[in-house]
N, CA, C and O of each residue as an XYZ file, in Angstrom:
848
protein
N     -79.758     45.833    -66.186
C     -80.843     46.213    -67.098
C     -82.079     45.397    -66.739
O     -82.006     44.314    -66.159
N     -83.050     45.888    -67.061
C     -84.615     45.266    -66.701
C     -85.389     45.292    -67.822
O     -85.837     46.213    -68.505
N     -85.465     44.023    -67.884
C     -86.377     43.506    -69.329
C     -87.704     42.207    -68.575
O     -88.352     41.312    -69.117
N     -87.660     42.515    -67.676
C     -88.944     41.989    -66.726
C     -90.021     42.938    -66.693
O     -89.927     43.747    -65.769
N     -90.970     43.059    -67.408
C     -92.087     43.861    -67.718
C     -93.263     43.832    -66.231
O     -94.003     44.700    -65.767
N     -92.994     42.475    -65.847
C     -93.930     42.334    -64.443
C     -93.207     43.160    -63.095
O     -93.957     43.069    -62.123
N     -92.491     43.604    -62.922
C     -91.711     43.793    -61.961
C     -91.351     46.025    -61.742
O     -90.424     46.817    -61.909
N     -92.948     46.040    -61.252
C     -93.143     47.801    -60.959
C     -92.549     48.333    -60.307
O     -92.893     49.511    -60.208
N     -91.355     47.921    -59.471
C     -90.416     48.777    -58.576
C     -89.460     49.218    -60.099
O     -89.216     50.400    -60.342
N     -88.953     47.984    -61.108
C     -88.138     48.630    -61.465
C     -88.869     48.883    -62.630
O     -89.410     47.919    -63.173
N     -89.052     50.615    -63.383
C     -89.771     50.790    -64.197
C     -89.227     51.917    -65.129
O     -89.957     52.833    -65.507
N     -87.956     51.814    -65.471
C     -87.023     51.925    -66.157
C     -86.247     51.490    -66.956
O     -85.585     50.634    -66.370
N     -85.941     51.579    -67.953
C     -84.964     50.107    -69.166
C     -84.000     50.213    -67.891
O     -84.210     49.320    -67.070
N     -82.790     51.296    -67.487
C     -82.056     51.347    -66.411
C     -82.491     52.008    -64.926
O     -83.059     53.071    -64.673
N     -81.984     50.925    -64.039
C     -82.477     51.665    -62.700
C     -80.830     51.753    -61.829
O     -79.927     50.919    -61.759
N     -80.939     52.929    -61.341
C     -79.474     52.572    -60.226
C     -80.451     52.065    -58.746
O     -81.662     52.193    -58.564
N     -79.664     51.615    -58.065
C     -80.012     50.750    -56.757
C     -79.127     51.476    -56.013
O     -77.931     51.505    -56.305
N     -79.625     52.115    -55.003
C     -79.112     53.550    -54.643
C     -78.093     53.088    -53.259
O     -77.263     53.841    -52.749
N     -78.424     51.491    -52.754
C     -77.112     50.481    -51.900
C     -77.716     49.414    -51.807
O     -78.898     49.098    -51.671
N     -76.157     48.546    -51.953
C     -76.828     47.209    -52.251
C     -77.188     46.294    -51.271
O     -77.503     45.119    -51.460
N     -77.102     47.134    -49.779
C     -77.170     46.641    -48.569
C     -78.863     46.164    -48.646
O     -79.336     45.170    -48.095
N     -79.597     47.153    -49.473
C     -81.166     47.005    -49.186
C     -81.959     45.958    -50.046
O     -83.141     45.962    -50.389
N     -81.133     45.224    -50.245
C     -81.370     43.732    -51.344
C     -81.265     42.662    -49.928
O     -81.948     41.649    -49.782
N     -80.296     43.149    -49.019
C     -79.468     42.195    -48.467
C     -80.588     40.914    -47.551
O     -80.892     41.165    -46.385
N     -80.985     39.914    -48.066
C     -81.882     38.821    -47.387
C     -83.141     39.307    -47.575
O     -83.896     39.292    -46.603
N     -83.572     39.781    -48.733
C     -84.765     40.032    -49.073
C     -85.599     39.265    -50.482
O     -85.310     39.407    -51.670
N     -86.374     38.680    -50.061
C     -87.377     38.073    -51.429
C     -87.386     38.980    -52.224
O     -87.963     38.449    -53.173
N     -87.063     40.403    -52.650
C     -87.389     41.168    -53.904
C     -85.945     40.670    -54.536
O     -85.821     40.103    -55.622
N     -85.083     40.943    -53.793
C     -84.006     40.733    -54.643
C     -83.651     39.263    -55.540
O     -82.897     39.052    -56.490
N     -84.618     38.340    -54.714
C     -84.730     36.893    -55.400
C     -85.908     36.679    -56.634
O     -86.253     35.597    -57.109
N     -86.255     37.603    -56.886
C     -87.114     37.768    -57.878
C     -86.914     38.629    -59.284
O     -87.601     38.835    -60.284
N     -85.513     39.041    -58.783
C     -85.355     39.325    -60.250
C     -83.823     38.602    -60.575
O     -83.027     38.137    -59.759
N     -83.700     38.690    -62.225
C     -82.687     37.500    -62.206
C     -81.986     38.058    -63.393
O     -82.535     38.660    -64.315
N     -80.729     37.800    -63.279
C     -79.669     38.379    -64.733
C     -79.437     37.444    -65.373
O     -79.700     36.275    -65.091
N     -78.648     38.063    -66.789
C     -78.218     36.986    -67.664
C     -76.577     37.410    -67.166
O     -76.634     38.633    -67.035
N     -75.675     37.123    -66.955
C     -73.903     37.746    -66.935
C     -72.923     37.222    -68.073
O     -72.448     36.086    -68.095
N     -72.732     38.050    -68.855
C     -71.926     37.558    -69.924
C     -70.711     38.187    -69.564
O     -70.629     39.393    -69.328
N     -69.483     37.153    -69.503
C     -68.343     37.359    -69.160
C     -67.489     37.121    -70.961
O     -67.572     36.108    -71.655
N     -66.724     38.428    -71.302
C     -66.449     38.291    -72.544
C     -65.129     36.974    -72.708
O     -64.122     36.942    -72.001
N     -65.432     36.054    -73.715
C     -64.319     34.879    -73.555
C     -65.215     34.055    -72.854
O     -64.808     32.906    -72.687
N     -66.182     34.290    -72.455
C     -66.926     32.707    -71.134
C     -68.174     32.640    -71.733
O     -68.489     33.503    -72.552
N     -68.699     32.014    -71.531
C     -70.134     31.569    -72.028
C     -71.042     32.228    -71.208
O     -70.527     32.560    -70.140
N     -72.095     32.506    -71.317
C     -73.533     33.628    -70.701
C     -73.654     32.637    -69.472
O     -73.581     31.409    -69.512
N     -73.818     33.297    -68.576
C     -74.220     32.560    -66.839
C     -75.662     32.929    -67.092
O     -75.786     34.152    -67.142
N     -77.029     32.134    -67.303
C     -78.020     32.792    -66.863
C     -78.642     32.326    -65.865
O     -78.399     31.239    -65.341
N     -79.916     33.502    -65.355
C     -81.281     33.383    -64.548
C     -79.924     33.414    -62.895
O     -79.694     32.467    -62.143
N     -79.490     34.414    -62.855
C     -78.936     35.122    -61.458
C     -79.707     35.909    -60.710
O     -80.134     36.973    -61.158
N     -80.043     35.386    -59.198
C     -80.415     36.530    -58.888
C     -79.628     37.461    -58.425
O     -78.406     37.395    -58.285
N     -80.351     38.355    -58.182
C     -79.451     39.783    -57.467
C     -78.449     39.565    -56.052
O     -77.359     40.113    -55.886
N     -79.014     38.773    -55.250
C     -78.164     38.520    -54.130
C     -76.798     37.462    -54.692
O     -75.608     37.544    -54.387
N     -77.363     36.659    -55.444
C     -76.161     36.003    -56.592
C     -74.875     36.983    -57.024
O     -73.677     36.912    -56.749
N     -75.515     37.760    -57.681
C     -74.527     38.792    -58.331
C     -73.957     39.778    -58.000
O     -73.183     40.321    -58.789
N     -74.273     40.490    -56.226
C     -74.047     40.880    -55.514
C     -72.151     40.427    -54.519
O     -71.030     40.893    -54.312
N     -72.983     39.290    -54.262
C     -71.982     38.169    -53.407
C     -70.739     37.805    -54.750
O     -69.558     37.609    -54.463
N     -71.129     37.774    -55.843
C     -69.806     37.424    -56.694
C     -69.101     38.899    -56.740
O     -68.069     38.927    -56.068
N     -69.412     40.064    -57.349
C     -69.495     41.020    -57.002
C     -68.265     41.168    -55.997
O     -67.087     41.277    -56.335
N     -68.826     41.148    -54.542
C     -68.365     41.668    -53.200
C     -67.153     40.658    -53.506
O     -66.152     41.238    -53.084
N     -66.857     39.679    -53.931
C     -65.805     39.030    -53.501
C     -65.037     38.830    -54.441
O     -64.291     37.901    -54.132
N     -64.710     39.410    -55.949
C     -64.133     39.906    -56.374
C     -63.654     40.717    -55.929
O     -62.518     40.382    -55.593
N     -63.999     42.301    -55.559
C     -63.627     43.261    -55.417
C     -62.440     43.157    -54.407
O     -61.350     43.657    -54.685
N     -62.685     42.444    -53.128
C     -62.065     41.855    -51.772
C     -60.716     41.403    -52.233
O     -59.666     41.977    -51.944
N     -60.804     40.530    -52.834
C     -59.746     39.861    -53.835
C     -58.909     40.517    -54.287
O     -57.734     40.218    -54.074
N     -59.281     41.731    -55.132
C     -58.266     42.307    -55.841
C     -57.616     43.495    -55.249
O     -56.454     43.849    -55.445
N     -58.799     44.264    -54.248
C     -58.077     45.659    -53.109
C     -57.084     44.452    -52.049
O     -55.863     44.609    -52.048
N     -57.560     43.556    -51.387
C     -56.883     42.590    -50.238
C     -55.517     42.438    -51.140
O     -54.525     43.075    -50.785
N     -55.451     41.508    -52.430
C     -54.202     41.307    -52.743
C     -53.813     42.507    -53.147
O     -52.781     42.558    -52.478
N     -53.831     43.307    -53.604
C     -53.184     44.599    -53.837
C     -52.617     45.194    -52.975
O     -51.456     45.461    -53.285
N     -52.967     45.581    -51.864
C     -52.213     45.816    -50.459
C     -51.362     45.229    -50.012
O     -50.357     45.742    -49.521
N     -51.650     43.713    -50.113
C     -50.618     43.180    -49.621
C     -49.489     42.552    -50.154
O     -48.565     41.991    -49.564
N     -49.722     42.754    -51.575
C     -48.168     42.936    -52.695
C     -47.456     44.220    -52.325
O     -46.362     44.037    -51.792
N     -47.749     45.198    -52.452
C     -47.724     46.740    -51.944
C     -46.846     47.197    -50.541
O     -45.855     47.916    -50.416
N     -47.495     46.606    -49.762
C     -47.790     47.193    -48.359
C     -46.655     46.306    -47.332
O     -46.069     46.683    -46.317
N     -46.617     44.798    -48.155
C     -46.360     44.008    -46.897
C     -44.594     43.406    -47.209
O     -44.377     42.270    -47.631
N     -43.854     44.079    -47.005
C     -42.472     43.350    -47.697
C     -41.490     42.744    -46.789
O     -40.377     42.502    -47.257
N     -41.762     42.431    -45.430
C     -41.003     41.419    -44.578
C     -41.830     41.163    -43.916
O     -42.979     41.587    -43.793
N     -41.016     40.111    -43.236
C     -42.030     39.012    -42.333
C     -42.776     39.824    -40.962
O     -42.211     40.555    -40.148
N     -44.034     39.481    -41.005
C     -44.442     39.973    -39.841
C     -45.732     38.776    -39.500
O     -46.072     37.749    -40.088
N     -46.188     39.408    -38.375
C     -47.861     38.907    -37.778
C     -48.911     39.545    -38.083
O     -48.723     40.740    -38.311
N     -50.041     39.142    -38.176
C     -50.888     39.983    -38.672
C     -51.990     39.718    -37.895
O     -52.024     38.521    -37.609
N     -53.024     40.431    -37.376
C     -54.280     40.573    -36.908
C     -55.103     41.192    -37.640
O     -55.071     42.422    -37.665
N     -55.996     40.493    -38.376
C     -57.183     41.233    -39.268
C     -58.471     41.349    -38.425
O     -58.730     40.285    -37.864
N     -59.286     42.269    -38.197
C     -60.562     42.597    -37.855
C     -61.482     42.809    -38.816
O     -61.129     43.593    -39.697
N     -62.733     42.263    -38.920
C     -63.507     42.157    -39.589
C     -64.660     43.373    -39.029
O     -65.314     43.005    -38.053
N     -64.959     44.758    -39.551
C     -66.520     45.045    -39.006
C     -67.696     44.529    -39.362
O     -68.029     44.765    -40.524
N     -68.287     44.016    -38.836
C     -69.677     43.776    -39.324
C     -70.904     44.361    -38.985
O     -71.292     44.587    -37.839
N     -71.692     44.673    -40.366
C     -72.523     44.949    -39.610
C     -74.085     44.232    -39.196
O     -74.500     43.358    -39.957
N     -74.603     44.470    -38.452
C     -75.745     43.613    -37.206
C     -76.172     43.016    -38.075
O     -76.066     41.811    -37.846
N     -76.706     43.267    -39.173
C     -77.757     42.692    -39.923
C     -77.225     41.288    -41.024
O     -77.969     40.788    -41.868
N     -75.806     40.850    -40.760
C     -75.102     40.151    -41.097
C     -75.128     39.066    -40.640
O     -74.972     39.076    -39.419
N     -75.315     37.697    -41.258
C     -75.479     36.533    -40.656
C     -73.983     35.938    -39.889
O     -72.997     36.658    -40.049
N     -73.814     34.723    -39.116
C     -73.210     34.300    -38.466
C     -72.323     33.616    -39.900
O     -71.098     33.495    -39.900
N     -72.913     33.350    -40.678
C     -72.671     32.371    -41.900
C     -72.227     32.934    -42.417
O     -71.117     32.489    -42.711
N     -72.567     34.423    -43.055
C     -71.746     35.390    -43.710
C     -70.500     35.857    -43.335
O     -69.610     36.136    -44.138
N     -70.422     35.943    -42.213
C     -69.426     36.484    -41.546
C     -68.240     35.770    -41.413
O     -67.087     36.189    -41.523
N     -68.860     34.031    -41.029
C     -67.438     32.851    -41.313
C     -67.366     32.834    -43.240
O     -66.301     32.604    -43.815
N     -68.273     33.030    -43.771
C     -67.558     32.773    -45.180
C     -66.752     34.021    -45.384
O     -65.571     33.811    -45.662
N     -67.176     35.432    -45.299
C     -65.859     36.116    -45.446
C     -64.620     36.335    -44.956
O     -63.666     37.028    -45.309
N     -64.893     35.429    -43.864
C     -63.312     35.293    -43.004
C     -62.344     34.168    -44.046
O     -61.160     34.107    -44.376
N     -63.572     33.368    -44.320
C     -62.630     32.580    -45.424
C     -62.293     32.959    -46.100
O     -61.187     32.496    -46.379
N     -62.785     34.098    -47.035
C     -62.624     34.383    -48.193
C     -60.968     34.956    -47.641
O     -59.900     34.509    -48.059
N     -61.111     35.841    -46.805
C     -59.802     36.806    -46.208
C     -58.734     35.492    -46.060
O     -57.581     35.562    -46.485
N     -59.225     34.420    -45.470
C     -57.689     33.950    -45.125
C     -57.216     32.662    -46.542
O     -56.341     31.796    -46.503
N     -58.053     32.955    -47.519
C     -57.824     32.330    -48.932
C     -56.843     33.017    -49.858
O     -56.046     32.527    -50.659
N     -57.219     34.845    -49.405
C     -56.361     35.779    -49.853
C     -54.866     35.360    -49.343
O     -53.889     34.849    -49.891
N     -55.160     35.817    -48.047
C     -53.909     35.509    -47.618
C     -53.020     34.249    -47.407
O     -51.827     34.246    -47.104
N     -53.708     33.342    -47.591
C     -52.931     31.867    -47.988
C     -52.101     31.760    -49.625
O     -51.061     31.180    -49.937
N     -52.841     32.390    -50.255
C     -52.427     32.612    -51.841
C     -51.688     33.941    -51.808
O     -50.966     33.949    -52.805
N     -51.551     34.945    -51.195
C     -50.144     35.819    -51.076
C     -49.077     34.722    -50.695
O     -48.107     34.533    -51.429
N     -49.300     33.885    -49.347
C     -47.952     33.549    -48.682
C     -47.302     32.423    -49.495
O     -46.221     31.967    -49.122
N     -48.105     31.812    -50.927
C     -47.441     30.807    -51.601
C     -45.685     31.202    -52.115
O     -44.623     30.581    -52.149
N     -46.289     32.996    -52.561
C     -45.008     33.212    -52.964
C     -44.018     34.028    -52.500
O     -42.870     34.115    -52.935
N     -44.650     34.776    -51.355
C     -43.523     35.825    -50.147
C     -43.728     34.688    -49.292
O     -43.039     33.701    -49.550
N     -44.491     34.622    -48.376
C     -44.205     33.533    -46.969
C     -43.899     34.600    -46.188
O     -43.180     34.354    -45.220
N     -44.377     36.105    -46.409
C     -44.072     37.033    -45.151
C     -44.870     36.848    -44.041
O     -44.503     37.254    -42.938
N     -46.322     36.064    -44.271
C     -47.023     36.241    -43.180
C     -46.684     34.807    -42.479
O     -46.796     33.706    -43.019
N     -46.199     35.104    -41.011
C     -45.630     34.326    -40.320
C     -46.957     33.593    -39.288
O     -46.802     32.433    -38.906
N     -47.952     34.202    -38.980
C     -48.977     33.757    -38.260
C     -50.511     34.868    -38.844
O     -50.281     35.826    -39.583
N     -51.609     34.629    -38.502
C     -52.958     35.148    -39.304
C     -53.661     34.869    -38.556
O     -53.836     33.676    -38.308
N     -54.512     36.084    -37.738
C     -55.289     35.930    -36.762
C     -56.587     36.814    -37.506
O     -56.497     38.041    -37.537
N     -57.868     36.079    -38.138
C     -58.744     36.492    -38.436
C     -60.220     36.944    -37.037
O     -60.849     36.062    -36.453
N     -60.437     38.416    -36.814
C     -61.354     38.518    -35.588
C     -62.640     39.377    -36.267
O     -62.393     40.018    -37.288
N     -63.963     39.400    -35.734
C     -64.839     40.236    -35.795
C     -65.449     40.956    -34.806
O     -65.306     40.865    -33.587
N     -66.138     41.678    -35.450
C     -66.369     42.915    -34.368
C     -67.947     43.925    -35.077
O     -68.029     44.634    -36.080
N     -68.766     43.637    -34.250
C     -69.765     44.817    -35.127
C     -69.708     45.761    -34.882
O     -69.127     46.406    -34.009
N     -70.493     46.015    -35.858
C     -69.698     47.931    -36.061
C     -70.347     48.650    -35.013
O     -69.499     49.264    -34.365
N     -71.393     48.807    -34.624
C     -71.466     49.342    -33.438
C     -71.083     49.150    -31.711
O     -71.370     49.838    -30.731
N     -70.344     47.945    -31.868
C     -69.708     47.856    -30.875
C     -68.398     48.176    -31.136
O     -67.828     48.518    -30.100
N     -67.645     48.205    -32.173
C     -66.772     48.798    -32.553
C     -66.689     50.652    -32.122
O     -65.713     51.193    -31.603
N     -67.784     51.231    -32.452
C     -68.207     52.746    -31.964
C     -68.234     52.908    -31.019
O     -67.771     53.953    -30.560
N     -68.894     51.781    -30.088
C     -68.336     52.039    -28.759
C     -67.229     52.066    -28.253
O     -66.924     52.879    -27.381
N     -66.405     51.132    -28.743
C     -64.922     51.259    -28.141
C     -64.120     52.420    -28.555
O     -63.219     52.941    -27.899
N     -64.566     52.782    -29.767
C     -63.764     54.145    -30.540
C     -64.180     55.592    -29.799
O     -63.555     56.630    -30.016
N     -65.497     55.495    -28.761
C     -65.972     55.869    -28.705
C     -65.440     56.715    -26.923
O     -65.303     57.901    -26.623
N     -65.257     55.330    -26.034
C     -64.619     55.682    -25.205
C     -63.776     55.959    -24.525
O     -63.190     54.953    -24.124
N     -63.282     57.097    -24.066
C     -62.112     57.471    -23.605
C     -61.822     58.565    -24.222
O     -60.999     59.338    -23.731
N     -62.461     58.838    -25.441
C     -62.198     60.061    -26.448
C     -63.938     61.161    -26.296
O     -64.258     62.188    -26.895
N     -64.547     60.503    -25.448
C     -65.581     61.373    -24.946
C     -65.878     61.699    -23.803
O     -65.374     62.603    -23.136
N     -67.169     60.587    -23.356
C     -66.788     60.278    -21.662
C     -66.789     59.016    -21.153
O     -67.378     58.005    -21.537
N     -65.924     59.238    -20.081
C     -65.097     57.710    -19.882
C     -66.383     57.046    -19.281
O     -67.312     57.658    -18.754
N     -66.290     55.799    -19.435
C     -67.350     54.676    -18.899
C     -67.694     54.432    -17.731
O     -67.206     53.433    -17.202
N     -68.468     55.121    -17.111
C     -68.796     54.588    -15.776
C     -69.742     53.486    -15.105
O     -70.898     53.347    -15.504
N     -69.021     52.427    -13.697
C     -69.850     51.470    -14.254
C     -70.825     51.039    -13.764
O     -71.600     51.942    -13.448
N     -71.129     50.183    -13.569
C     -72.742     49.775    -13.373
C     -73.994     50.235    -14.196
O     -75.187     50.060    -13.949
N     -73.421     50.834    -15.182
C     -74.758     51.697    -16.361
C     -74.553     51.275    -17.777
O     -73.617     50.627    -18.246
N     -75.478     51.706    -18.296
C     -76.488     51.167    -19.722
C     -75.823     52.434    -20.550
O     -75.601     53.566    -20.121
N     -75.480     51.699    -22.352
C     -75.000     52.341    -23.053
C     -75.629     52.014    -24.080
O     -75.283     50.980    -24.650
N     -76.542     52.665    -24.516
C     -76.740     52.753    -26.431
C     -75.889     53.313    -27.276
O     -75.794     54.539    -27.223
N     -75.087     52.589    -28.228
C     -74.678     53.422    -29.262
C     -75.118     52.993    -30.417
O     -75.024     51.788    -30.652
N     -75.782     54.013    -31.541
C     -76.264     54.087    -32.557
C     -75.310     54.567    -33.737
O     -75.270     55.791    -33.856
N     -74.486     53.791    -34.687
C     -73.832     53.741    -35.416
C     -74.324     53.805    -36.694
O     -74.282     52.797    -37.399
N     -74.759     54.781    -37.084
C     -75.240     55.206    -38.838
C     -74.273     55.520    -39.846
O     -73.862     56.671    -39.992
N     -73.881     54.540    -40.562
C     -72.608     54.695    -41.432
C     -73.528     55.077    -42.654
O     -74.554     55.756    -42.698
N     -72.767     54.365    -43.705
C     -72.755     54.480    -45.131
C     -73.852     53.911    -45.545
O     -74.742     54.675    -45.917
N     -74.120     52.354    -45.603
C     -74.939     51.220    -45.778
C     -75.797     51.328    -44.802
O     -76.699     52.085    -45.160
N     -75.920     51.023    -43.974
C     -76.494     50.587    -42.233
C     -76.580     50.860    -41.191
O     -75.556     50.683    -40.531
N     -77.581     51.325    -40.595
C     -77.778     51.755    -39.216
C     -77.788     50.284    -38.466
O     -78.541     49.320    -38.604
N     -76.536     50.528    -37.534
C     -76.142     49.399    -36.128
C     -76.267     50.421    -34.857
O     -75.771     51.540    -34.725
N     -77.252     49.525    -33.795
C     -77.020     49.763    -32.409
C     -76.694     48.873    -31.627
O     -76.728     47.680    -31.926
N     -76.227     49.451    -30.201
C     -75.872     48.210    -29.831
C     -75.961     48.770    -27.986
O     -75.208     49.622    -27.514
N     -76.753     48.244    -27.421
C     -77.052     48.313    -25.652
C     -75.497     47.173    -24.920
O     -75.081     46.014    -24.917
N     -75.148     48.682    -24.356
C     -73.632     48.130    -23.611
C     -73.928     48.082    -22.196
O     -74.409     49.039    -21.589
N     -73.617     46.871    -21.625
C     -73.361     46.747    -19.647
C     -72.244     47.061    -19.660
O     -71.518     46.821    -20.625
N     -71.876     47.623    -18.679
C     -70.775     48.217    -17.920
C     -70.641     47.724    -16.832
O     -71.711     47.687    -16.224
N     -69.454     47.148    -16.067
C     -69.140     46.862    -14.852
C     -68.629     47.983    -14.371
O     -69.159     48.634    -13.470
N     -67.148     48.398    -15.167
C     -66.508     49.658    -14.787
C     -66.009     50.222    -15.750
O     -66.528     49.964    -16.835
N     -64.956     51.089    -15.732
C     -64.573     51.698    -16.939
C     -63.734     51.038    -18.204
O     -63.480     51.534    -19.301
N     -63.379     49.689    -17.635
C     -62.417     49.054    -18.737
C     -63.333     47.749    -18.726
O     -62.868     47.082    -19.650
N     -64.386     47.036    -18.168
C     -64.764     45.814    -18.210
C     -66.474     46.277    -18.562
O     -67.159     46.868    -17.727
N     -67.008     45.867    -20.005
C     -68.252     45.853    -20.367
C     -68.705     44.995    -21.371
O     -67.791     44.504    -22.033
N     -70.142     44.574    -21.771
C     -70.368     43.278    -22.509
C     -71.893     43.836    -23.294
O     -72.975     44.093    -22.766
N     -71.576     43.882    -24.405
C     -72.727     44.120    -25.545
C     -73.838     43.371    -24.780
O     -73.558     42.328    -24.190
N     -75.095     43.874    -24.773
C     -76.498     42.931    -23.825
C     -77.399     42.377    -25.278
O     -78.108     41.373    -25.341
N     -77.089     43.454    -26.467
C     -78.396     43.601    -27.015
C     -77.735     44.429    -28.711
O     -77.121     45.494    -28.641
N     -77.976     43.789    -29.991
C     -77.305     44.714    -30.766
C     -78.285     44.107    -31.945
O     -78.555     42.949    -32.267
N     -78.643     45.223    -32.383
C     -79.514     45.054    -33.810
C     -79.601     45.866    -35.107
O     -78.415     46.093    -35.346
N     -80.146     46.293    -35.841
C     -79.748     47.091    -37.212
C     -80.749     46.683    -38.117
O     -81.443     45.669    -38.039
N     -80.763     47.635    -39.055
C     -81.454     47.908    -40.693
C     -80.400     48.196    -41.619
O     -79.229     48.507    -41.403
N     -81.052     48.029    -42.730
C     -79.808     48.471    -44.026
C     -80.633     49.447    -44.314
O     -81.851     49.268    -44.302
N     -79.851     51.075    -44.729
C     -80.372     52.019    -44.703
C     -79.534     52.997    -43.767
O     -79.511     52.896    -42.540
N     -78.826     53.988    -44.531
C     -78.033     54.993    -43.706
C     -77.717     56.269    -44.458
O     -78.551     57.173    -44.442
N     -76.803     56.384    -44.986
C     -75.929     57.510    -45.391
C     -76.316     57.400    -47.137
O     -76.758     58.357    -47.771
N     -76.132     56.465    -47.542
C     -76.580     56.694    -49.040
C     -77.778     56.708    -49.416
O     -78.262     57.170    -50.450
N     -78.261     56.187    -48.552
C     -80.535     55.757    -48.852
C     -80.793     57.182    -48.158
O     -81.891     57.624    -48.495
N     -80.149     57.952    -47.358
C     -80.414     59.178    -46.788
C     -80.198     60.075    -47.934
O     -80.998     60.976    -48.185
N     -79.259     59.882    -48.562
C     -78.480     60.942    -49.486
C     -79.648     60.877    -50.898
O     -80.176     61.872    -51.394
N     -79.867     59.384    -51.366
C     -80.575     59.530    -53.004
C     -81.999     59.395    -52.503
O     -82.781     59.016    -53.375
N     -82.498     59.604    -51.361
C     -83.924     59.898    -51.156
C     -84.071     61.235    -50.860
O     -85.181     61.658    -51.184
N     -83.066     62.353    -50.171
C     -82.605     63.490    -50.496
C     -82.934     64.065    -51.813
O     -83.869     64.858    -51.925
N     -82.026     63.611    -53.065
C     -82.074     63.935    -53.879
C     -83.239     63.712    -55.229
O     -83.171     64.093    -56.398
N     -84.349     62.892    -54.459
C     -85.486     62.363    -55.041
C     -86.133     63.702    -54.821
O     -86.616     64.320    -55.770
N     -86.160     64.290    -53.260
C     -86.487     64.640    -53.126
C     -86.865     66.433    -53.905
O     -87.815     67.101    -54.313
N     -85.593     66.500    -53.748
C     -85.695     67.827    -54.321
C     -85.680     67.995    -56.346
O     -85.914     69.054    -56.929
N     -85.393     66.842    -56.945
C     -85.696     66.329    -58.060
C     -87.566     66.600    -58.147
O     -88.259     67.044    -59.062
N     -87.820     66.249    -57.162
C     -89.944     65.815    -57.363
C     -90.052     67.176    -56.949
O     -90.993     67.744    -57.503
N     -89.340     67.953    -56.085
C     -90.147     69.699    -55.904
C     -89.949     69.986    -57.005
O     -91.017     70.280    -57.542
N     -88.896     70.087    -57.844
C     -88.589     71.147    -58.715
C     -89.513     70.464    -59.893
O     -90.168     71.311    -60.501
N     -89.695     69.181    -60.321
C     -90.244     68.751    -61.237
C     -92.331     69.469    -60.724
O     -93.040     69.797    -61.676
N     -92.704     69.535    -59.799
C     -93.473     69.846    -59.186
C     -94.387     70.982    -59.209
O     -95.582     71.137    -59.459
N     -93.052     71.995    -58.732
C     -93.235     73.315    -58.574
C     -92.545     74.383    -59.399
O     -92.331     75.459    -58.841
N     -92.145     74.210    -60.746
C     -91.776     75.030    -61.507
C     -92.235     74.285    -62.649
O     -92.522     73.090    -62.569
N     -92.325     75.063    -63.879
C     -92.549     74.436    -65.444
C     -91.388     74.634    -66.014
O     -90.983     75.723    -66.422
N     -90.561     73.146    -66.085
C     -89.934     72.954    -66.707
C     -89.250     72.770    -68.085
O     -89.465     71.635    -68.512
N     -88.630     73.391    -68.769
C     -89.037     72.792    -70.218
C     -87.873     71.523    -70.333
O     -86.988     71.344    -69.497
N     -88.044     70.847    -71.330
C     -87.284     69.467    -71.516
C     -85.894     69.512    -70.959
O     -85.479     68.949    -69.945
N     -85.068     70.493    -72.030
C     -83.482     70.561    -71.203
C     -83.165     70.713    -69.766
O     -82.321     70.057    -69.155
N     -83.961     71.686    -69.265
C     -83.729     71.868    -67.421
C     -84.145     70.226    -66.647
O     -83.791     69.968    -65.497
N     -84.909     69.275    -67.487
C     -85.677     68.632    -66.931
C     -84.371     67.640    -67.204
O     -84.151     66.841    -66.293
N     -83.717     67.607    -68.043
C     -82.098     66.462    -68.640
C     -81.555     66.973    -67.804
O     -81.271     66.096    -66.988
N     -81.000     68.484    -67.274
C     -80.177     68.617    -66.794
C     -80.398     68.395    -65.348
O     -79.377     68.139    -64.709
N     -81.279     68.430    -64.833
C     -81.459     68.281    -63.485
C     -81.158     66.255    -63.176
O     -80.535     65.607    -62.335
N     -82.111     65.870    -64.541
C     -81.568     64.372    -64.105
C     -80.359     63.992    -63.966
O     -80.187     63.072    -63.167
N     -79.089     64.585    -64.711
C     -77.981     64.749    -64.926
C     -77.374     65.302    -63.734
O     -76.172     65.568    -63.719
């Protein structure tokens, strides 16, 4: 909710934030600030958004991660976790969520002890596309230059691949924005929201139902 009267992006009692990738290391998002009342806990105030975000994200991690692996995991094995990341992700971010992952999994093995060894790895996502990429299109030939442009959900990742030969190549160059599939989708739907508000006379109900 927004009860910051100075603050003209958000100019709504409620605003949705259409992904929360586009907060991600930005001064707007440090400028606005919550109160979080946890029922039973005392009020957390003056949060910012990247604050409440990051508690947020690692809850959620917590409870899908252990859930799976109460579920999923019922004798002893090895495990290799891969991390995607994407470009626009710090080096820092990336070792704290590895922690977070192998905190999970240290606190499963207190009381199974199925996981016998835990190999935490990363990988960005567009170099990830590349590998998914080849052999299931066209195979890599080498001595040449590869862009792949990976537009997911959150984030557009690219990433410039060297090639030696078809099995030996090394990322040169990999960068990204936040902004993809959902900022595509509710700017879409802005869109055709502002024609119709625009170009027809609406009366009140069509005008609820369309917000709806």
């Amino acid at each position: 909710k927004n009860d910051k009267e100075d603050i003209a992006k958000f100019n709504k009692e409620y605003q949705q934030i259409p992904n929360l990738k586009l907060i991600h290391n930005s001064t707007f998002a440090e400028s606005i600030k919550f109160d979080v009342s946890i029922p039973g806990k005392s009020t957390v105030q003056n949060l910012s958004l990247t604050t409440v975000h990051d508690e947020i994200y690692a809850e959620l991690l917590d409870e899908m991660l252990t859930s799976f692996l109460i579920n999923q995991i019922t004798e002893a094995i090895y495990v290799r976790f891969t991390v995607l990341v994407p470009n626009i992700y710090t080096i820092e971010e990336i070792n704290n969520t590895k922690s977070s992952i192998r905190r999970i999994f240290n606190q499963f093995n207190i009381n199974s002890s199925y996981i016998l060894g835990l190999e935490i790895t990363s990988i960005s996502e567009s170099d990830a596309a590349f590998l998914g990429c080849n052999g299931y299109l066209n195979p890599v030939k080498g001595n040449a230059f590869y862009l792949c442009i990976d537009c997911g959900k959150g984030t557009t990742d690219f990433s410039i691949i060297s090639s030696y030969n078809s099995l030996e190549f090394v990322p040169i160059y990999r960068n990204g924005f936040a902004g993809a599939g959902n900022l595509i989708s509710y700017g879409i739907f802005e869109s055709i929201k502002s024609f119709f508000y625009n170009e027809f006379d609406l009366t009140s109900d069509s005008k609820k139902n369309l917000e709806i």
